[in-house]
DOLOKOL-846602 format. One record per residue (C-alpha): x, z, y. Coordinates in steps of 0.2 Angstrom, whole numbers, plus 2048, in hexadecimal, padded with zeros to 3 digits. Example, Ala and Ser with C-alpha at 12.3 -4.5 7.8 and 13.67 -1.06 7.14 Angstrom:
PT     u     w     v
PT   83E   827   7EA
PT   844   824   7FB
END
This chain:
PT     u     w     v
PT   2EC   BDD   B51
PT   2E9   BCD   B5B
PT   2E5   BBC   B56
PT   2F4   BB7   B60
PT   300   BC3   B57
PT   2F8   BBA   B46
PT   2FC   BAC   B4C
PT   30E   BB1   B50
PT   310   BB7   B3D
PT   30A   BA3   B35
PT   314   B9B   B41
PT   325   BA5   B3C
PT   321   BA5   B2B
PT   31F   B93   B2D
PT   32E   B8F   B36
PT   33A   B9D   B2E
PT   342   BA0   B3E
PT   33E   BAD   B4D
PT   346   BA1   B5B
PT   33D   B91   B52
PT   32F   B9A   B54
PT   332   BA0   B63
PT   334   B8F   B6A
PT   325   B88   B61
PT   31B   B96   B6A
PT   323   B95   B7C
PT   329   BA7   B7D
PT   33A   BB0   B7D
PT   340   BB7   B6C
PT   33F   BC7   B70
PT   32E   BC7   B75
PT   328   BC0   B66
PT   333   BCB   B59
PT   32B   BDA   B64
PT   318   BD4   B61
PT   31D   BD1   B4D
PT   324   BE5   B4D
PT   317   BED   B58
PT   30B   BE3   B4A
PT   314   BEA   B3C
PT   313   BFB   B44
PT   302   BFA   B47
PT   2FF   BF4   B33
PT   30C   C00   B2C
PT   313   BF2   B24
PT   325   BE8   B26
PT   31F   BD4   B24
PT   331   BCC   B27
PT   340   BCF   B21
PT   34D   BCC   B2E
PT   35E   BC5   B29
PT   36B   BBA   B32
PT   364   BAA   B2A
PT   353   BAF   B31
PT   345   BB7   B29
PT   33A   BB9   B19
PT   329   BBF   B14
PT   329   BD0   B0D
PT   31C   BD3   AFE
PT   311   BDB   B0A
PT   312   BCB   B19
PT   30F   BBE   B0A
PT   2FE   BC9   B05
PT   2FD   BCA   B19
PT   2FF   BB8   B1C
PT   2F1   BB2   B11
PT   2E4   BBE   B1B
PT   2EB   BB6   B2A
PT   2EA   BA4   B27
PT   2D7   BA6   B20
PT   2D4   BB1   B30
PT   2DD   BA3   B3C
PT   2D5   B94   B34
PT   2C3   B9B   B37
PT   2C9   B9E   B49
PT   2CE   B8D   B4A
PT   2BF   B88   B41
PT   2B4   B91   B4F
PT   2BD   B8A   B5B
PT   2BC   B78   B54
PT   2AA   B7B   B54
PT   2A6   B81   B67
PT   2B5   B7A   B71
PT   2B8   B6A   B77
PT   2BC   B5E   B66
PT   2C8   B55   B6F
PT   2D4   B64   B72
PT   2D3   B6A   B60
PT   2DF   B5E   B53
PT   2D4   B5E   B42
PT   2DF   B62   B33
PT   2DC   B61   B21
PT   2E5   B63   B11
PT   2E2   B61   AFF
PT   2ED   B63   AF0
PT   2E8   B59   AE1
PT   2EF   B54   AD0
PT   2F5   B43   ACC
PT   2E3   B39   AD0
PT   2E2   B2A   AD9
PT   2CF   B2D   ADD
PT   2D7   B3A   AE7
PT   2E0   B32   AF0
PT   2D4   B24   AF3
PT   2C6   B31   AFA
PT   2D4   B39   B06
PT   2D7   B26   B0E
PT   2C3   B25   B0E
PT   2C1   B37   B16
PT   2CE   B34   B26
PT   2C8   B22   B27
PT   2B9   B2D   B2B
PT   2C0   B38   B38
PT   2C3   B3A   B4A
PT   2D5   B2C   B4A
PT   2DD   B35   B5B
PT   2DF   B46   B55
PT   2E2   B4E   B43
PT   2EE   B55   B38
PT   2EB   B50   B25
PT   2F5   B57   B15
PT   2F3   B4D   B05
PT   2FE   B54   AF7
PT   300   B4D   AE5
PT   308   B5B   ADC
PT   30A   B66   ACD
PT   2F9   B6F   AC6
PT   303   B81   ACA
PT   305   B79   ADC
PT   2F5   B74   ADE
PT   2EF   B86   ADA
PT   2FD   B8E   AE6
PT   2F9   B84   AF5
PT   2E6   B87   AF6
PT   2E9   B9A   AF3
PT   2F6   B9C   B00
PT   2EA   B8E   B0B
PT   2F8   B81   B0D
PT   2E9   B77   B06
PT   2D7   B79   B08
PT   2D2   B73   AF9
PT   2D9   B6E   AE7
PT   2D4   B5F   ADA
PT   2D9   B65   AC8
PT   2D0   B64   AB8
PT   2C9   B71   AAC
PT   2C6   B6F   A99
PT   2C5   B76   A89
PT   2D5   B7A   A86
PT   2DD   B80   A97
PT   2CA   B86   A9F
PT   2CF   B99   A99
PT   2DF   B9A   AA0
PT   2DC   B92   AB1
PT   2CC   B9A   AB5
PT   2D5   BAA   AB1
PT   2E5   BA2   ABE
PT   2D6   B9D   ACB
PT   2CF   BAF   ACC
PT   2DF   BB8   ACC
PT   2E1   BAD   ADC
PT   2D2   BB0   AE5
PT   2CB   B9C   AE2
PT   2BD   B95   AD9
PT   2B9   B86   ACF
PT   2AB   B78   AD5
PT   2A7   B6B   ACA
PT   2A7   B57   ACC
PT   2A6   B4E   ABC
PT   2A9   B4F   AAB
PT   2B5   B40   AA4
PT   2B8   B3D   A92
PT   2C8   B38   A8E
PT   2D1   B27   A90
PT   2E5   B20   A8F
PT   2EA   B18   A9E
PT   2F7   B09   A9A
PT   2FC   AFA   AA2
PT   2F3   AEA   A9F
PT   2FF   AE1   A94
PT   302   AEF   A88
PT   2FF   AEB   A75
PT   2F0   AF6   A74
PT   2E8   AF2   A86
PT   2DD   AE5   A7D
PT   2D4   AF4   A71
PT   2C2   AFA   A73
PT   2C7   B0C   A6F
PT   2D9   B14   A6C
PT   2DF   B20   A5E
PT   2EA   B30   A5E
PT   2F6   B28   A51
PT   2F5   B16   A59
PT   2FE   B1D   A6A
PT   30E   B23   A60
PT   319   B17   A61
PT   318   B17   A73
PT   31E   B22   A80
PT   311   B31   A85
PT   313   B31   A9A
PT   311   B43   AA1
PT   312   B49   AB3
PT   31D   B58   AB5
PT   317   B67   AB8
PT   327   B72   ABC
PT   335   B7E   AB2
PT   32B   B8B   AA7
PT   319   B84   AA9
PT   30D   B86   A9C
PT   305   B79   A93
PT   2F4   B7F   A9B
PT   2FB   B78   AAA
PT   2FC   B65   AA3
PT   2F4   B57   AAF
PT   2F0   B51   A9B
PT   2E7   B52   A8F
PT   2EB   B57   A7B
PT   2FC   B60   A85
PT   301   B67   A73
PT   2FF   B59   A6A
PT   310   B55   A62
PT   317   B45   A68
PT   327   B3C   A63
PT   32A   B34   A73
PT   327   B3C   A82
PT   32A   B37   A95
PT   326   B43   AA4
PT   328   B3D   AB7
PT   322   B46   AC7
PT   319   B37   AD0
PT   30C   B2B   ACC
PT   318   B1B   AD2
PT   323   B21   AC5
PT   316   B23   AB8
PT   30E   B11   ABA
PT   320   B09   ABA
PT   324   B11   AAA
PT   313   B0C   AA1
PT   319   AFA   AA5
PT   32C   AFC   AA0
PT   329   B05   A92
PT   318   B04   A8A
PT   313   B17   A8F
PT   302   B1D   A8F
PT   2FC   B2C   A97
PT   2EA   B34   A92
PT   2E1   B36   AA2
PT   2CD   B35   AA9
PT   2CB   B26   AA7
PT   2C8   B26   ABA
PT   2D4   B17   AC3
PT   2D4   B13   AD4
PT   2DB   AFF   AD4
PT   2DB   AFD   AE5
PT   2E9   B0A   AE7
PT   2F2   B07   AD6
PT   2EE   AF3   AD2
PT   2E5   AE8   AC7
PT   2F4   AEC   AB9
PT   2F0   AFC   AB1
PT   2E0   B00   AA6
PT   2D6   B0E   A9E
PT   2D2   B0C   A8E
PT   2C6   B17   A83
PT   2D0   B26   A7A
PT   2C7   B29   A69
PT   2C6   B3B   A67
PT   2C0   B3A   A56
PT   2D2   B38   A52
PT   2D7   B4D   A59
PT   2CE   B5B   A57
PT   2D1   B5F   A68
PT   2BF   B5D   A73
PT   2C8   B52   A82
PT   2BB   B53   A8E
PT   2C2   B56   AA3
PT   2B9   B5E   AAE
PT   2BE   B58   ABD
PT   2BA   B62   ACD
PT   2C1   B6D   ADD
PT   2C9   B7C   AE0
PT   2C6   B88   AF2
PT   2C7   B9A   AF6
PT   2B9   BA2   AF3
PT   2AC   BA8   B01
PT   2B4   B9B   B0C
PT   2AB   B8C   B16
PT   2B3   B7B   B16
PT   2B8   B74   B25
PT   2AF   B65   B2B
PT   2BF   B5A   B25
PT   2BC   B61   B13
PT   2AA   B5F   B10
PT   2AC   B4C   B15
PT   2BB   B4B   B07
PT   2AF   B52   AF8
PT   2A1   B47   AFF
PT   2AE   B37   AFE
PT   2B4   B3F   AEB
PT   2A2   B3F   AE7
PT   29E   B2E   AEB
PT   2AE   B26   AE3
PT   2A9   B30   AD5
PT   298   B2B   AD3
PT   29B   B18   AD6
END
C-alpha cells in the first residue's frame, strides 16, 4: 500500500466517480481503477462497489477510509511542516452546534492566518452531525455541550466513535429573546413564565433522541413549540413571535445585533440541574493542526472575556 494509492481511495470516495477522479488526479481511468484493485487485492478487501452510476463504499472501504484520511492528514501535516509553506494550502474544519461564539472565534482564527493560501470549513449543524463529521474527519474538531442529562448517552456515542471530550466552560442556563419581548425587562425568568410563548428549538434530524437537543429541559412539556434548522431563522422568529429558546447565555452581538438578550433562567423553578458544559470534541491520540490550535486558543479567549 502506497500513500498515493490512499490518496486515490479519498479522492474517489470524495468525488463518487472513477473518471471524476481520474481527471482530478491527471491519469487515464483505467490506470486508476487498476491501482484501486491491485490495493483491494493486496487488502483482501473490495472498498467500491462499481455500478453504472459510479461507485459506493462497501462496509469495509468506509472502516478503510477513516484510517486513510487520519493517515493522509498527518502526511500532509508533515509535509506542512518541512516543505516550503507556500506550496501547501492550510485547511481547517470545525462542526459546531448553533453558537455564535463559534463562529466569532472561527472569523478571529482565519483573520490570524496565512490570507493567500487556505481551505477553511465552518459548519452549523445538527448535534448527530457534529459527532459524524469529526469521526469520519470531515472536520477536525466539534463544539457541543455535555450536561446532566445527556452526558451518559453522548459520552457512551463519543467513545463508540473513537473521540474524546475536552472541556471549556461550564454555563448556567439563560433564555435568549429579543429585546422587546414582554419578559426582556426581568431579573430572572421562570419555567411557567415562558408558556405562553413559543419554545424555539433547532432541529436535529428524523428519529433523533432527545439527548441530541442543542437545549436544555428537552423533555420538558411545552404547549407551543417551534423548530428551525438555522440561527437566521431562529432570531426572526423570537421577534415575530415572542419565542424563546434556553441557551448558554453566551451571545456574540457583533454577529447577531444589539436586539436579542440573555436573561437569567431560574432553575429553582425545574428540577432538572441546567448547567452546560461547553467544550470540543477530536479523535483521540491525534495532534491538532496548527489551524486548530489557533481556533481553541481564539474560543478560549472569547470565552474568558
Amino acid at each position: 500500500m502506497t500513500l498515493q494509492q490512499v490518496n486515490y481511495v479519498i479522492t474517489i470516495s470524495e468525488t463518487g466517480s472513477l473518471n471524476k477522479a481520474a481527471d482530478s488526479l491527471f491519469l487515464s481511468q483505467p490506470s486508476l481503477t487498476n491501482a484501486i484493485r491491485e490495493l483491494e487485492n493486496e487488502l483482501g478487501i473490495t472498498i467500491f462497489n462499481r455500478t453504472s452510476r459510479g461507485v459506493t463504499l462497501t462496509q469495509d472501504g468506509a472502516e478503510f477510509l477513516i484510517q486513510a484520511k487520519e493517515l493522509y492528514g498527518q502526511y500532509l501535516q508533515l509535509s506542512e511542516k518541512y516543505k516550503n509553506p507556500e506550496t501547501i494550502k492550510r485547511k481547517f474544519g470545525v462542526s459546531t452546534q448553533h453558537y455564535s461564539f463559534a463562529v466569532k472565534a472561527f472569523v478571529e482564527m482565519v483573520k490570524h492566518s496565512d490570507p493567500s493560501r487556505y481551505e477553511f470549513a465552518i459548519r452549523e449543524t445538527s448535534t448527530r452531525n457534529v459527532i459524524y463529521d469529526v469521526a469520519n474527519l470531515r472536520s477536525e474538531l466539534g463544539i457541543l455541550y455535555l450536561s446532566d442529562f445527556n452526558r451518559s448517552s453522548l459520552t457512551k456515542i463519543l467513545n463508540q466513535n473513537d473521540l474524546e471530550f475536552h472541556h471549556l466552560i461550564n454555563c448556567d442556563a439563560y433564555v435568549y429573546l429579543w429585546s422587546g419581548h414582554p419578559l426582556a425587562g426581568k431579573s430572572s425568568i421562570t419555567f411557567d413564565e415562558l408558556a405562553p410563548y413559543p419554545c424555539l428549538a433547532f432541529e436535529q434530524g428524523d428519529g433523533s433522541s432527545y439527548y441530541f437537543s442543542e437545549e436544555l429541559l428537552s423533555t420538558a412539556e411545552y404547549s407551543q413549540i417551534i423548530k428551525a434548522n438555522d440561527r437566521a431563522t431562529m432570531l426572526n422568529l423570537m421577534i415575530g413571535l415572542n419565542g424563546y429558546t434556553l441557551c448558554s447565555g453566551i451571545i456574540c452581538e457583533e454577529l447577531n445585533g444589539e436586539d436579542y438578550l440573555a436573561v437569567p433562567f431560574d432553575m429553582e423553578s425545574v428540577e432538572e440541574n441546567c448547567v452546560m458544559e461547553i467544550g470540543y470534541i477530536k479523535r483521540k491520540n491525534t495532534i491538532l493542526h496548527s489551524s486548530g490550535v489557533k481556533y481553541i486558543e481564539e474560543i478560549k479567549k472569547y470565552l474568558g472575556s
